[in-house]
C-alpha positions in Angstrom: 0.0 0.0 0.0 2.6 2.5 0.7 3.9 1.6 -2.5 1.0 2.9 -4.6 0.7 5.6 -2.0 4.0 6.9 -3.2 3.2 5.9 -7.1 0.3 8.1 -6.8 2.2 11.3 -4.8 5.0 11.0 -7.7 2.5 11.3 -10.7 0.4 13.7 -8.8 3.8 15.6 -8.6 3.3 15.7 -4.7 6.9 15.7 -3.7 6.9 17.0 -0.1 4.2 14.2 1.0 6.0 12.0 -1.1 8.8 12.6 0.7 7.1 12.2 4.3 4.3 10.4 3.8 5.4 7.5 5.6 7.5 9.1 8.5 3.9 11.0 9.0 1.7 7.6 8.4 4.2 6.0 11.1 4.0 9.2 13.5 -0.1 9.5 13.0 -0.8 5.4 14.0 1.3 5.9 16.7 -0.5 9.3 18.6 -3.6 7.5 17.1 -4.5 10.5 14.9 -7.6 11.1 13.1 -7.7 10.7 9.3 -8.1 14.7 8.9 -5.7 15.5 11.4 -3.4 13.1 9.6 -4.6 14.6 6.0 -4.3 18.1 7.2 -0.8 17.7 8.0 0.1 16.2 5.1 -1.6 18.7 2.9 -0.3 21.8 5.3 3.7 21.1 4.9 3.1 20.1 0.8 1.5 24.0 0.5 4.3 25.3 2.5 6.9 23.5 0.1 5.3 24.5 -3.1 4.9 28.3 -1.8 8.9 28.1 -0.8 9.9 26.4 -4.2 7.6 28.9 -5.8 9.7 31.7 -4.5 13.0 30.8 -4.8 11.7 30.0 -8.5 11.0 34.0 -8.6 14.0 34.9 -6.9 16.0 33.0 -9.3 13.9 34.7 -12.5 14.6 38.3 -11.3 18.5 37.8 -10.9 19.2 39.4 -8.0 22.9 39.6 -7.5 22.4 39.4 -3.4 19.1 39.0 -1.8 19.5 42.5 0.2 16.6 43.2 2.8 15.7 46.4 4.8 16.3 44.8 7.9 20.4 44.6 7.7 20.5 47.5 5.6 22.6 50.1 7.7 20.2 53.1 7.4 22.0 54.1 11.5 25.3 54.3 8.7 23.4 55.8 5.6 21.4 58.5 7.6 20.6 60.8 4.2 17.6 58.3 3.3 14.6 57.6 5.6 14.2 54.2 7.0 11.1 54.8 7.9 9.9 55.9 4.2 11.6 52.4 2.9 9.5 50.6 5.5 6.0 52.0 4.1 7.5 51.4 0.6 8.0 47.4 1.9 4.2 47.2 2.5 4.1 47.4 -1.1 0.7 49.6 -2.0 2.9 51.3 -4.4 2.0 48.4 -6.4 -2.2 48.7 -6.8 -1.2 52.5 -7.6 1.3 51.8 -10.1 3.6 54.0 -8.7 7.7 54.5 -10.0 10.2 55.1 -7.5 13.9 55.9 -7.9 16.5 56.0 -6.1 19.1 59.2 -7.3 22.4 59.0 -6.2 26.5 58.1 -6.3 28.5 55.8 -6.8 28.5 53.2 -3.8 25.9 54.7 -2.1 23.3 51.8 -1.2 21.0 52.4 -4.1 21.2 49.0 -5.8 20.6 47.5 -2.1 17.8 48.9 -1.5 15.9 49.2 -4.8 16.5 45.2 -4.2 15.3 44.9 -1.0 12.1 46.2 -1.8 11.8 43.9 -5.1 12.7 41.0 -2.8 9.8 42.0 -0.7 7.3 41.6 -4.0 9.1 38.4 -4.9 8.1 36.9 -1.7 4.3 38.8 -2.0 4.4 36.5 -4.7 4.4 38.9 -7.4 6.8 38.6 -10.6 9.7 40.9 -11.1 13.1 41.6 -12.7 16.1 43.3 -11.8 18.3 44.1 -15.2 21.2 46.4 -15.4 20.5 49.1 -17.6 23.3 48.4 -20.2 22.5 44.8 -20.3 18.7 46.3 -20.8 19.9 48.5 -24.0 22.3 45.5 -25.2 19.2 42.9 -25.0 17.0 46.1 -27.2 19.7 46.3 -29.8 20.0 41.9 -30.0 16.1 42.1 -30.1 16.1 44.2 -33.4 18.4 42.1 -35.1 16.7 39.4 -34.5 13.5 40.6 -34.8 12.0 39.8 -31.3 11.7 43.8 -30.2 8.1 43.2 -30.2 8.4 40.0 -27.3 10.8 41.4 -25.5 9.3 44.6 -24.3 5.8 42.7 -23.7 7.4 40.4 -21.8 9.1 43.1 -19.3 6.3 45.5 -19.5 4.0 42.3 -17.8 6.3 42.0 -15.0 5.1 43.0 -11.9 7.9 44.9 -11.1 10.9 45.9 -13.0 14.1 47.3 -11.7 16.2 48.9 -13.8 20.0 49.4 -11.8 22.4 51.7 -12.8 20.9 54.1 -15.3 23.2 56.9 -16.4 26.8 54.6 -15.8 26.7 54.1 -20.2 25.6 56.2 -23.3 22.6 54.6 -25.1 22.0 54.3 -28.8 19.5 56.1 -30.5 17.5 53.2 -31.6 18.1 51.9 -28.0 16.4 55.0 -26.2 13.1 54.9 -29.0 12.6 51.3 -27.2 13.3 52.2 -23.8 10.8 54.9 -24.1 8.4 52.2 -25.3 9.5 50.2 -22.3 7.9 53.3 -19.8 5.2 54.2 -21.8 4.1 50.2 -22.0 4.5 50.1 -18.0 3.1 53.6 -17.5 0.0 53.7 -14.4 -0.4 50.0 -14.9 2.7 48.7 -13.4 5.8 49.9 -11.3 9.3 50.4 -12.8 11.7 50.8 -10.6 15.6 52.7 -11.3 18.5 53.9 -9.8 20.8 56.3 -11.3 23.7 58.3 -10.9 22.1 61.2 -12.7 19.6 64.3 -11.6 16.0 64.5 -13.3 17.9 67.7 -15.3 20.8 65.5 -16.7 18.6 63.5 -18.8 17.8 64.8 -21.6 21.7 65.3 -22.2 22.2 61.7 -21.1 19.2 60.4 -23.4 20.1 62.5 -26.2 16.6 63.6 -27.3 15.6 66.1 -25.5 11.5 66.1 -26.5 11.5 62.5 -25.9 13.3 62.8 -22.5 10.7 65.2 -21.6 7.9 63.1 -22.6 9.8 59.8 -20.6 9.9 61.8 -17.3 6.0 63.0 -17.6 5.5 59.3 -17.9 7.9 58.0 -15.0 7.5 61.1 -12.7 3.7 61.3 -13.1 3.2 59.0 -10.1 6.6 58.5 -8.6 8.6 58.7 -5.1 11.9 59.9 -5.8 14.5 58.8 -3.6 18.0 61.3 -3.2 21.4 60.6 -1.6 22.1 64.0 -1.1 25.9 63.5 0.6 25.7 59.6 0.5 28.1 57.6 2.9 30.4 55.6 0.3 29.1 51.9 1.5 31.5 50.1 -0.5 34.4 50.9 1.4 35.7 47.8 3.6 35.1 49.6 7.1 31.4 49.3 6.1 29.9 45.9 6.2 27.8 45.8 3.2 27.3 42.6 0.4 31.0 43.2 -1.6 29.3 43.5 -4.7 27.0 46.3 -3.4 28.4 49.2 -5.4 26.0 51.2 -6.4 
């Protein structure tokens, strides 16, 4: 019996009570447990698997380079940003409202850290996100027009949940590049949150992007419903007195 108990766990692609299905059987006989009790275990620790697997599934999708969180972020170090605004920001009603929010600062400043902390906070909401560098973002635009998948690629980014975009402003984009990556915003635009950080000031952009009308016409978009976040005079975090992730640069 516990054979075909396991034969039909496997092809109902039940692998937690698969996996302790008999330890449990064995522990229910011997407390003399009822048959819903016994069930209702079962069933509680293969939902708490799935919903685990399920999130390190997202986690892995939105390549986070370190799974940063609020709580070991050194705001008592960082004092220019408000841990209490980041907090609010974590309960993640941003998200109905389809509200931007960037984070505008130097280099090595804890941007990247905590622009990931609070998409590591959807991930686990169970909501689907991406963080993508921004030149890796225009370098996948350019490979998309060659190959003629422009179209798939922005509809497959403007569906995410959340995008973050990290490090906007560090590389010159193309022409054709910035046409798409206006496409990008408008496609995301009060339906869905995009989230950046950037070296550069709302006034460097049109200079950065290169088209000043269609700069103008991004930031309407991105700053219609947006927090914007400032490191003023930014502690350096990267240096080796502070202890942050080593790859937290930005």
């Amino acid at each position: 019996m516990i054979d075909e108990i396991h034969t039909c766990l496997e092809a109902l692609k039940l692998r937690k009570m698969r996996e302790i299905a008999e330890a449990e059987l064995r522990t229910a006989q011997a407390k003399k447990s009822s048959y819903s009790a016994f069930l209702l275990g079962l069933l509680r620790q293969e939902h708490e698997d799935k919903r685990r697997r399920a999130i390190e599934s997202r986690i892995r999708q939105a390549s986070l380079p370190e799974r940063w969180t609020l709580e070991t972020y050194p705001f008592n170090i960082q004092t220019c940003v408000s841990k209490k605004q980041h907090q609010e920001l974590a309960e993640l009603d941003f998200l109905a409202r389809g509200e931007n929010i960037v984070w505008m600062g130097g280099t090595g400043v804890g941007k990247t850290g905590l622009a990931s902390s609070i998409l590591l906070k959807a991930l686990y909401a169970g909501r689907s996100g991406k963080l993508i560098k921004a030149q890796d973002l225009f370098d996948e635009l350019s490979a998309s027009v060659a190959d003629r998948t422009t179209q798939a690629l922005l509809k497959r980014l403007a569906h995410l949940d959340v995008l973050l975009i990290d490090e906007l402003g560090y590389v010159t984009p193309q022409p054709g590049q910035i046409n798409h990556f206006f496409r990008l915003v408008e496609s995301r635009y009060g339906k869905r949150p995009t989230l950046i950080t950037t070296n550069l000031g709302y006034k460097e952009w049109p200079k950065f992007l290169g088209n000043g009308p269609m700069a103008g016409a991004l930031l309407r978009r991105l700053l219609h419903a947006c927090h914007t976040i400032t490191f003023p005079k930014g502690v350096n975090l990267s240096k080796p007195k502070y202890a942050m992730p080593a790859n937290e640069d930005t």
